[in-house]
C-alpha positions in Angstrom: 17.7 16.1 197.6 14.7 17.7 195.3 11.5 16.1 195.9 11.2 15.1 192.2 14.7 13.8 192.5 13.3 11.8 195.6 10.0 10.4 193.4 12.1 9.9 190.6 14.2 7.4 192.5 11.8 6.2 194.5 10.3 5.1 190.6 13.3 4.1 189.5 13.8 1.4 192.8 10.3 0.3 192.3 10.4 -1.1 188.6 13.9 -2.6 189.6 12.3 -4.3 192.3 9.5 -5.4 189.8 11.8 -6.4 187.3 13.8 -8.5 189.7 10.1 -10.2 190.9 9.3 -10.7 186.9 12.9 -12.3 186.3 12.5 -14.6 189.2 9.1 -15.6 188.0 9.8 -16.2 184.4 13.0 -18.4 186.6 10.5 -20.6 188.1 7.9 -20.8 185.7 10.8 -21.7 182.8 11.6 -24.8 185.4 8.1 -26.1 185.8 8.5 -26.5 182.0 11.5 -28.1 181.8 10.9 -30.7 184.1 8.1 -31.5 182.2 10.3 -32.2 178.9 11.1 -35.3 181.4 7.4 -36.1 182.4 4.9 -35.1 179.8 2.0 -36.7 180.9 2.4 -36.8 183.9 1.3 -32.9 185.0 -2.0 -32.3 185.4 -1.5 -28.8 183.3 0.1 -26.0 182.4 -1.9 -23.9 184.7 -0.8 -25.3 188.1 2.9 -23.8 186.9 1.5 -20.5 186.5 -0.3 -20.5 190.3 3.1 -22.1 191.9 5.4 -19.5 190.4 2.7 -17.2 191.7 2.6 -18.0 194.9 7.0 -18.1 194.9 7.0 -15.0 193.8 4.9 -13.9 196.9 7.0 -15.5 199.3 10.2 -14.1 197.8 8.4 -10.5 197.8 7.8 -11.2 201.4 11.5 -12.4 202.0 12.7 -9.2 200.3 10.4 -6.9 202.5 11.6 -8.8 206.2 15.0 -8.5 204.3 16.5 -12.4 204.5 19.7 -13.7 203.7 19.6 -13.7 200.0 21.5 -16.8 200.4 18.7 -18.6 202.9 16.2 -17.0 199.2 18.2 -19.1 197.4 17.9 -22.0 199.5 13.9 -21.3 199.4 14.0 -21.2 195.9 15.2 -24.6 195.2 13.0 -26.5 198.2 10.1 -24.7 196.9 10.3 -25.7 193.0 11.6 -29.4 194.4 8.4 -30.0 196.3 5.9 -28.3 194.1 7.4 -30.9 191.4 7.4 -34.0 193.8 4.0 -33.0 194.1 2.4 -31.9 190.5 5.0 -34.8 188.6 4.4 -37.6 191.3 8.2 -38.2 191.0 10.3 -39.5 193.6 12.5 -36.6 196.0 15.5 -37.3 194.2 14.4 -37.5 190.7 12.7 -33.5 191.6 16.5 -32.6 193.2 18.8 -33.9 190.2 16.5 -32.2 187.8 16.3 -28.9 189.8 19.8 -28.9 190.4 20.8 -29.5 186.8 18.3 -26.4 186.0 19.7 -24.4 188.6 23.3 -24.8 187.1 22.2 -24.1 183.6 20.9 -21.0 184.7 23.9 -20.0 187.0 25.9 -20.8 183.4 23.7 -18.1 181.5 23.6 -15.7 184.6 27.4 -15.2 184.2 27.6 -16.0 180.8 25.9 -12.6 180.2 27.9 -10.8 182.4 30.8 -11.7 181.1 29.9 -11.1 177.5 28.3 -7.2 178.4 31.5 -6.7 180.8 33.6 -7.4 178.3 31.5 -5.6 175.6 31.5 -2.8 178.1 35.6 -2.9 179.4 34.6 -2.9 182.5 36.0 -5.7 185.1 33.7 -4.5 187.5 30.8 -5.3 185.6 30.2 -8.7 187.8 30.2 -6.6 190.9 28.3 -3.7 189.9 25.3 -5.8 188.8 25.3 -8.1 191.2 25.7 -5.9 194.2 23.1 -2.7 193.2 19.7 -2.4 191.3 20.9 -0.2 188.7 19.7 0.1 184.9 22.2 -1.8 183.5 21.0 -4.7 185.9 17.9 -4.1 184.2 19.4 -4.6 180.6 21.4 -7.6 182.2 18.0 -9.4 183.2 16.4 -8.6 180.0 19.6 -10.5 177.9 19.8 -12.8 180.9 16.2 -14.0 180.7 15.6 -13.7 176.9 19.0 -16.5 176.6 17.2 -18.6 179.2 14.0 -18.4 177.2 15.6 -19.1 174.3 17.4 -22.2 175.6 14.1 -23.8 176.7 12.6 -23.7 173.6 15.6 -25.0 172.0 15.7 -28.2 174.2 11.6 -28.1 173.5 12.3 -28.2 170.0 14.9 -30.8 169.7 13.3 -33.0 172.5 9.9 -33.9 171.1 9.5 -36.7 173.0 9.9 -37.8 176.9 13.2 -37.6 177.9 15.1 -40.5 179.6 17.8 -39.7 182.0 19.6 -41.6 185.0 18.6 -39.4 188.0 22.6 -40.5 189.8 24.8 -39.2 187.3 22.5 -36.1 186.4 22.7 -35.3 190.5 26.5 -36.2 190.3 26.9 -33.5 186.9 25.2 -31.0 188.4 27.0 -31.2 191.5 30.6 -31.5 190.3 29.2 -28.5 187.6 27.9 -26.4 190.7 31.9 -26.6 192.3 32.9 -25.8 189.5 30.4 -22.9 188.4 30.7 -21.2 191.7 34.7 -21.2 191.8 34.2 -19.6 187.9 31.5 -17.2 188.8 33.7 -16.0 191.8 36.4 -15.1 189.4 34.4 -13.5 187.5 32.9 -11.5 190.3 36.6 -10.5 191.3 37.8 -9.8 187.1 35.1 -10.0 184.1 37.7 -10.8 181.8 38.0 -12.2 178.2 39.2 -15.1 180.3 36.1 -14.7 182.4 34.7 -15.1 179.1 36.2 -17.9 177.8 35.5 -19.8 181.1 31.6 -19.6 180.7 31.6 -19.7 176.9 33.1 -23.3 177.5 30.2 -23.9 179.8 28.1 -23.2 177.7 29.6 -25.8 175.0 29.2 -28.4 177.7 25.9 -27.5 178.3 25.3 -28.0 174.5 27.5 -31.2 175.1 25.0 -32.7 178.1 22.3 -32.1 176.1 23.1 -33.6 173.0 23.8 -36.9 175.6 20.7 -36.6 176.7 19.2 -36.5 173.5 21.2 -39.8 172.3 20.5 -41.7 175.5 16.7 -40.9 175.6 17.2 -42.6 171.6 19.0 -45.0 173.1 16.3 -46.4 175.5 13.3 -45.6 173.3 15.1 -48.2 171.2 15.8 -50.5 173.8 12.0 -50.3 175.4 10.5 -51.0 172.1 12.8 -53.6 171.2 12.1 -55.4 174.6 8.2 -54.9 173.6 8.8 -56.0 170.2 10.0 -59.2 172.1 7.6 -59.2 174.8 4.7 -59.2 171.8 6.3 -61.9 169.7 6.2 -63.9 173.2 2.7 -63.5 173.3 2.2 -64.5 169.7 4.2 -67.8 170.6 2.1 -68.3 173.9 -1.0 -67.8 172.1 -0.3 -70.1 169.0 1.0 -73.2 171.1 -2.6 -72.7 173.3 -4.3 -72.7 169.5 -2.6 -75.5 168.5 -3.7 -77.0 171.5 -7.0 -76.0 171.6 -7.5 -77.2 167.6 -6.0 -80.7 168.8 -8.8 -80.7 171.6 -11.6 -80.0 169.0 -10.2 -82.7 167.0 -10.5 -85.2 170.0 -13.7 -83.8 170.7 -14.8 -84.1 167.1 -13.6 -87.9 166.9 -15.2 -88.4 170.2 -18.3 -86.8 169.0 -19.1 -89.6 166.4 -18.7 -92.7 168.9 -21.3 -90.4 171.1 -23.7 -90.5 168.0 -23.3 -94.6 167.4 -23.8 -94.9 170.9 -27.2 -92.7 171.1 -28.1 -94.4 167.6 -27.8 -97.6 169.1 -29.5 -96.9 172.6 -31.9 -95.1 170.1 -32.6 -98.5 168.2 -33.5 -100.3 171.2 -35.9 -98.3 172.6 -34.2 -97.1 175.5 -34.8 -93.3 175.2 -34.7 -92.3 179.0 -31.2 -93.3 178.6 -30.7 -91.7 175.4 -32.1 -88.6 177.4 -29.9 -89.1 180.0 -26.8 -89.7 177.9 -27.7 -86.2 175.5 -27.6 -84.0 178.4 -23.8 -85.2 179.5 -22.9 -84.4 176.3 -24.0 -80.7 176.5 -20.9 -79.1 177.2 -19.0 -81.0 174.7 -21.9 -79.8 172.2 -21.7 -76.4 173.0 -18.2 -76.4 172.5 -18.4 -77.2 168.5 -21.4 -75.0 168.9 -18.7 -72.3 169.1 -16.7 -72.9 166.3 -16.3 -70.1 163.6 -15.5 -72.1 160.2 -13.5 -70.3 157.6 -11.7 -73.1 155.8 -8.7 -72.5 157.9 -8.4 -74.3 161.2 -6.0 -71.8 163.0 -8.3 -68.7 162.0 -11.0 -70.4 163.3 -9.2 -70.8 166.5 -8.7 -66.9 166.8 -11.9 -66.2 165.7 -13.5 -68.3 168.2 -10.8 -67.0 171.0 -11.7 -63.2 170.1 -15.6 -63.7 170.0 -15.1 -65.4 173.6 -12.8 -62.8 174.7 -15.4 -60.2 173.4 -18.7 -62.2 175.1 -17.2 -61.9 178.6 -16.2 -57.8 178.0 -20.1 -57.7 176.8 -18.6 -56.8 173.1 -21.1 -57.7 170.3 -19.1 -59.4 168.0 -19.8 -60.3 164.3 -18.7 -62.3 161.6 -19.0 -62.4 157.9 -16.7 -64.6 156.3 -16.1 -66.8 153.5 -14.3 -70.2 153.4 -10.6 -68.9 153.0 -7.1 -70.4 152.0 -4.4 -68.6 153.0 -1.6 -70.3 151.0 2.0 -70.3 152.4 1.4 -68.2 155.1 3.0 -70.0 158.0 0.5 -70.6 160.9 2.7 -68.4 163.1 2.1 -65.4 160.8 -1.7 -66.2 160.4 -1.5 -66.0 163.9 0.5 -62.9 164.6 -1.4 -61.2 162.2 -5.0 -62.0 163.3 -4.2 -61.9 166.8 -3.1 -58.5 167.0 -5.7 -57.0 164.7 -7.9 -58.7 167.1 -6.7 -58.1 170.1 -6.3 -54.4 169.3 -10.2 -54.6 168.5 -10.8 -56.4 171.8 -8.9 -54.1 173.9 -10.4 -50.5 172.2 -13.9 -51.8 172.2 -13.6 -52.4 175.7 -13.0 -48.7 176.7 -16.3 -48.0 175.0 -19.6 -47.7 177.3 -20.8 -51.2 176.9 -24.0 -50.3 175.2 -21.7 -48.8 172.4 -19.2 -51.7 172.3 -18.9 -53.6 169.3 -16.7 -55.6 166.3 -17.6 -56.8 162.9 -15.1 -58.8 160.8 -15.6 -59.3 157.1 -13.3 -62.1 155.5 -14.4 -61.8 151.5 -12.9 -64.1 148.5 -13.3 -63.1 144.9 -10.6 -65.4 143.0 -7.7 -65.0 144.4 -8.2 -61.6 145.7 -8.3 -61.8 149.5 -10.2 -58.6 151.4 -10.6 -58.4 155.1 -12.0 -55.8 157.1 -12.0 -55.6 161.1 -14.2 -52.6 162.4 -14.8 -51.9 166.1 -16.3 -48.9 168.1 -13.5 -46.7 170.1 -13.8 -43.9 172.0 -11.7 -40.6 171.4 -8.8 -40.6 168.6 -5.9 -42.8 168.4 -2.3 -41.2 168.6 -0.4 -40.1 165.3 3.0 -39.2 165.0 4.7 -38.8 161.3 1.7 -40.4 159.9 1.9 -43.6 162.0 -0.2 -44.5 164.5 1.5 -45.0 167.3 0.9 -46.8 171.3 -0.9 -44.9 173.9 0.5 -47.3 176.7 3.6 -45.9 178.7 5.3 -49.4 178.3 4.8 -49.5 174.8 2.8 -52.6 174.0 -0.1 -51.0 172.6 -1.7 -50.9 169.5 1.3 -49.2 167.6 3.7 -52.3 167.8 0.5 -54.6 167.4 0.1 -53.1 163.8 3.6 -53.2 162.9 3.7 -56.9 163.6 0.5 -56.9 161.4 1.3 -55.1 158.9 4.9 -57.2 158.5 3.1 -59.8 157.6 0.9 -58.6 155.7 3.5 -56.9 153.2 5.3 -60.3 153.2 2.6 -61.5 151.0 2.5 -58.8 148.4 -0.7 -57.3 150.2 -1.7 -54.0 152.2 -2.8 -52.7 155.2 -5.0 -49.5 155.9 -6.1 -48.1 159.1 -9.5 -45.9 159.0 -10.9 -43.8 162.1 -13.6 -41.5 162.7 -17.1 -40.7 163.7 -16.0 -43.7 166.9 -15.2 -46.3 164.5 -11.8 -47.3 163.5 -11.5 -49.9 160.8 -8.5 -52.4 159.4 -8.7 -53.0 155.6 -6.0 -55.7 154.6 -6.2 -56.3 151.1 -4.6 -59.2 148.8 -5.3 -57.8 145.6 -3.4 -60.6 143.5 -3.5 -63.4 146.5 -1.0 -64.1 148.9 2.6 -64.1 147.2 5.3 -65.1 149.4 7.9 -61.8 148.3 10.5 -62.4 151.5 
C-alpha cells in the first residue's frame, strides 16, 4: 500500500470516527431535550445538556480507544443519560428509566427505519450488515438521514407538545419494554434480510410511534383538564369557607355593634353620677371591642366591607400598605356569594403578588367610584417581574394551578354575569384590575 493510499485512509477512518462521536452526541443531547418536554421547569438550563453530552462523548471516545464491548457502550449510554437526568430533573430513578427507555426505542425505530428504506432504495439485503458492521461512507450517509429524522422528530413532538407533558411512568416502562422485544427480534431480521418486508415492519413502527404520541398528547389534555377542574373546585371551596367566616364575622359586628350601645348607657349613666374613675376603668375594657369597629371599611354593603376589612388585615400583617377610596355602593342582585367570589379573588391575588415585592415597595390601592348607575372599580398593587400570558390570557404561575389565572376567571364570571367588564393592566411593577359596570349591574344569566 502507497503512502498516500495509507494517509488517505487513515483520513477517511478519522472523520468516520468523528462522525460516529458527532452522531452519538447529537443522540444524547436530543434526549436531554426530550425529557424536558416532560419537566419544563424543572432544569436548571439548556447549558448543563450541552456539558453532559460533552463529557459522554469523552467517555465513549475513551471506550472506543480501550476497545469495550460495544454492547457494555450501550449499557453506559443509558446509565449515563438516566443519572445525569435523576440529577438535573430531580425526578425519581424510575421516572428517568421509563423515559430513557422510551427514547432509546424510538431511536432504535429510526436507526432501522433508515436502513431499511436506503437498503431497499439501494437492492441490497446486506445493507443492515454492511453498515452496521464497518465504518464506510455510506454509514456516513446513513448517520446523516438517521440523525436528521431523529432531529426532525423532536421538533415535531416540541411543536405539538407546547406544554408539560403528563404520562404514567408504569405503562411508559411497560411500552417500551414490550417495544424493545419486539424492536430487537425486528431489527435482527433486518440485520439477516433488508427487505420490503423489513420495510414494512419498521414503517409500522413508526405509525405506532405516531400512535403513542398522539396518546400522550390526549392524556396530558386529559389531566390538564382534570387538575384544573379539581382547582376550579378547590377555589370555589375556598370562596364557600371564606363567605360562611364573613357571614360570621358580619353577625359578630352586629352583636358587637348592639352591645356597643348598652356600653354607652352604661358609661352615660356612671358618667351622670360622678363616678369617672369607673367610667375610666370601664372605657379601657372596652378597647378591643372599639378597635374592632375602628376597623371597619364602610361601603354601603355589609359583605364588601367584610373583605375589605379581611384584605387590609391580611395586608397589615405582610407589611402591605393598603388603601381605600371608595364610595357608598349598591350592588343590586348580585348574590353575596358572587360579591364574594369576585372581591375575594381580586383581593387575594393583590395580597399574594404584593407580597413577593421587597416590603418597602409593597403596596394596594382600591378605588370603588359611583356615577349613577355606572359602577367603576379599580384594584392596583405593586408586583415584581411579569405575569405569565398564553393566547392572550393570563394564566397561573403555581404548578398546582390555583394561582391567579383561575382566580380571574372566577372574577371575571361574575363579572360578565352582570353585563360588565373586566381588564387586566401590567407594567412599569404595577398591575391593575379595572371592572367596569358601564349601565349598572344587569343580571344577563
Amino acid at each position: 500500500m502507497s503512502k498516500d493510499t495509507s494517509l488517505h485512509v487513515h483520513l477517511m477512518n478519522t472523520i468516520f470516527q468523528l462522525c460516529e462521536f458527532a452522531a452519538y452526541f447529537l443522540e444524547a443531547l436530543i434526549c436531554y431535550f426530550f425529557i424536558q418536554l416532560f419537566f419544563p421547569e424543572k432544569a436548571k438550563g439548556k447549558l448543563s445538556f450541552f456539558l453532559l453530552s460533552g463529557v459522554l462523548l469523552l467517555t465513549l471516545q475513551l471506550a472506543d480507544s480501550l476497545h469495550v464491548y460495544p454492547f457494555l457502550v450501550t449499557l453506559w449510554f443509558v446509565f449515563y443519560i438516566c443519572m445525569t437526568t435523576v440529577l438535573i430533573f430531580h425526578v425519581d430513578v424510575f421516572y428517568a428509566v421509563s423515559l430513557v427507555s422510551f427514547y432509546i426505542l424510538c431511536v432504535y425505530i429510526i436507526d432501522f427505519f433508515c436502513i431499511s428504506v436506503m437498503g431497499v432504495f439501494l437492492k441490497n439485503q446486506q445493507f443492515a450488515q454492511m453498515v452496521i458492521a464497518q465504518l464506510s461512507q455510506w454509514r456516513l450517509v446513513y448517520q446523516a438521514a438517521d440523525k436528521l429524522l431523529l432531529t426532525g422528530a423532536y421538533f415535531l413532538a416540541r411543536k405539538a407538545f407546547r406544554r408539560e407533558l403528563a404520562y404514567n411512568p408504569r405503562m411508559m416502562f411497560l411500552t417500551s419494554g414490550l417495544g424493545l422485544c419486539g424492536v430487537g427480534f425486528l431489527s435482527w431480521l433486518t440485520i439477516q434480510e433488508t427487505s420490503l418486508h423489513a420495510l414494512f415492519g419498521w414503517s409500522m413502527c413508526i405509525i405506532l410511534l405516531f400512535l403513542i404520541y398522539f396518546l400522550l398528547l390526549f392524556y396530558s389534555k386529559y389531566v390538564g383538564e382534570q387538575k384544573q377542574r379539581l382547582a376550579l373546585e378547590l377555589k370555589e371551596q375556598m370562596i364557600d369557607r371564606e363567605y360562611d367566616l364573613m357571614v360570621r364575622q358580619q353577625q359578630e359586628q352586629e352583636e358587637l355593634s348592639h352591645d356597643m350601645k348598652n356600653h354607652l348607657l352604661v358609661l352615660s349613666s356612671m358618667i351622670g353620677e360622678g363616678k369617672m374613675t369607673e367610667a375610666e376603668t370601664y372605657l379601657e375594657r372596652m378597647g378591643e371591642p372599639l378597635r374592632q369597629l375602628e376597623m371597619m371599611v364602610w361601603t354601603g354593603n355589609p359583605v364588601l366591607d367584610v373583605l375589605l376589612n379581611n384584605a387590609r388585615s391580611s395586608a397589615a400583617k405582610k407589611k402591605i400598605r393598603f388603601t381605600i377610596q371608595a364610595d357608598a355602593l349598591t350592588l343590586g342582585d348580585m348574590e353575596d356569594r358572587e360579591t364574594c367570589s369576585l372581591f375575594s379573588n381580586l383581593l387575594d391575588n393583590a395580597v399574594e403578588a404584593a407580597d413577593r415585592v421587597e416590603k418597602e415597595d409593597r403596596w394596594i390601592t382600591v378605588k370603588m367610584r359611583k356615577a349613577g348607575d355606572m359602577i367603576f372599580i379599580e384594584l392596583s398593587n405593586s408586583m415584581t417581574g411579569r405575569p405569565s400570558v398564553k393566547d392572550n390570557r393570563l394564566v397561573t404561575t403555581k404548578r398546582e394551578g390555583t394561582g391567579h389565572g383561575l382566580g380571574l376567571k372566577s372574577a371575571e364570571r361574575v363579572v360578565e354575569k352582570y353585563g360588565g367588564s373586566l381588564v387586566c393592566e401590567y407594567g412599569d411593577g404595577v398591575f391593575t384590575v379595572l371592572v367596569s359596570f358601564l349601565e349598572g349591574l344587569r343580571d344577563l344569566s
